[in-house]
Every structure is written in structure tokens, then in C-alpha cells.
N, C-alpha and C positions, 0 to 999 in steps of 0.2 A: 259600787265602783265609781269612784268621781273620780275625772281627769280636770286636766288643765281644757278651759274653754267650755265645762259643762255648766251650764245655768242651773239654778235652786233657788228654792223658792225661801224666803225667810220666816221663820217662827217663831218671831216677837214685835212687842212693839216699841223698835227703836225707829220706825218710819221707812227703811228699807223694802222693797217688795221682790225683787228677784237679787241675784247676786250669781256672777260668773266669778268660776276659780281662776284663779291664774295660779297658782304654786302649790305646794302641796309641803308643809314644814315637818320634819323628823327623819332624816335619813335621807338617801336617794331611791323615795319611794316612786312609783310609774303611778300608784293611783290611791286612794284614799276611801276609806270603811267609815262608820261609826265608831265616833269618840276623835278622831283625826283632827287635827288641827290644819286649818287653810290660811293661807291669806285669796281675798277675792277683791273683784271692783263692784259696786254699787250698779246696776242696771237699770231700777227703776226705782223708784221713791216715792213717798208725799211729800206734799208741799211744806214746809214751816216746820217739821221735823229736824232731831239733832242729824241724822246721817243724812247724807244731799247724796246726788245722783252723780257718780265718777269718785266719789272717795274710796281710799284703798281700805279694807279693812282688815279683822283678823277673824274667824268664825270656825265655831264645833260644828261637825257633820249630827245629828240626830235622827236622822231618817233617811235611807236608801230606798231605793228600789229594788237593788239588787239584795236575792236569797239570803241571810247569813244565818249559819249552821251555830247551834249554842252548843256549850260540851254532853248536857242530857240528851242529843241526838235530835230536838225541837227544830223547827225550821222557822224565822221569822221572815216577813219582809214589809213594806210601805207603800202606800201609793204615790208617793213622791220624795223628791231628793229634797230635804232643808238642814237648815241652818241655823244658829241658832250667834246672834255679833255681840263677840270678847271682848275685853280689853286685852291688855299684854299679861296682865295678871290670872285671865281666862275666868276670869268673872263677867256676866253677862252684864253688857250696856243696858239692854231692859230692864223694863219691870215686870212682864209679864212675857210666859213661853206659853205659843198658840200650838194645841194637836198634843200625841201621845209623844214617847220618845223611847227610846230604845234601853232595855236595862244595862248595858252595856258601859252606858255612860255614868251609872254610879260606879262599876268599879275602876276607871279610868281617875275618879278621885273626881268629880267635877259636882259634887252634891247641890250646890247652888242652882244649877242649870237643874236637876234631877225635884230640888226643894219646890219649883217655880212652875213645874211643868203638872197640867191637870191629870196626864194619868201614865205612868212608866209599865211597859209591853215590855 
């Protein structure tokens, strides 16, 4: 469950390191799951990287904390909240997704993100 003002951590390398949600895109949603589309601000960064520290971005949730129940009765969850920085086309800016990533995210349609990632849970 992301809200607006929750920090996450990023899982590529577009040079990004944290990122806070500010919005929550599809609906008049109150909070956001796996597969979600955000937009966020930049909180920390590397140096000489395309994404700088205070840009606004666009990012897929991949990883919660919080429990989510699959339909076979399975219970998954993360040790951390990340992210994963789109474009508007929702192709990732990376080239590389760091950590596992939720299956979730192939059937939302987002294979790219799912092709890049070393291991889908």
C-alpha cells in the first residue's frame, strides 16, 4: 500500500536512489499495489546520471511490503517498497532492474520491465 509522501527505494539503474510518491495515476485511487502507475519526485540520486535529484518522474510499483493474496490462495510479500522509472510509454528508462519483482507485473502487460528483471516471484 503506497500513499502519497511514501519513500521507495528504486530498482534500476537510471541513477535514482529513493523516490517519494506524490500522486497515485488511474482513478481516485487512496493508495497503490503492484503493477500501479505513480508519478514521484526524485529524493536522492548519483552524481552525472540521466535522472537528477528533484525531477518529477513517472514509475511502476514492483515490490511492496505489504501482504498481497494471489488468486491460488499464495501469499506474497517484499522486504521493501521499489520502483521501477517509465517513460510515458511505460517502458523503463533503464537498462537494468536490480532484485526480484512481483508476477503480477507480467499480466498488467508490462513484459519489458518483467524481460529485464533477474527473477519474477
Amino acid at each position: 500500500m503506497i500513499y502519497p509522501q511514501t519513500i521507495l527505494t528504486v530498482a534500476d539503474n537510471t541513477g535514482a536512489k529513493k523516490v517519494m510518491c506524490i500522486r497515485i495515476l488511474g482513478g481516485n485511487k487512496k493508495y497503490a499495489e503492484i503493477g500501479d502507475t505513480i508519478i514521484g519526485v526524485v529524493k536522492e540520486a548519483i552524481p552525472n546520471m540521466p535522472v537528477k535529484r528533484s525531477d518529477v518522474i513517472r514509475a511502476i510499483i514492483v515490490r511492496t511490503k505489504k501482504t498481497i493474496r494471489r488468486q491460488d490462495g499464495m501469499y506474497i510479500r517484499f522486504d521493501d517498497n521499489a520502483v521501477v522509472i517509465v517513460n510515458i510509454d511505460n517502458n523503463p528508462r533503464g537498462t537494468r532492474v536490480f532484485g526480484p519483482v512481483a508476477r503480477e507485473i507480467r499480466d498488467k502487460n508490462l513484459s519489458k520491465i518483467v524481460s529485464l528483471a533477474p527473477e519474477v516471484l
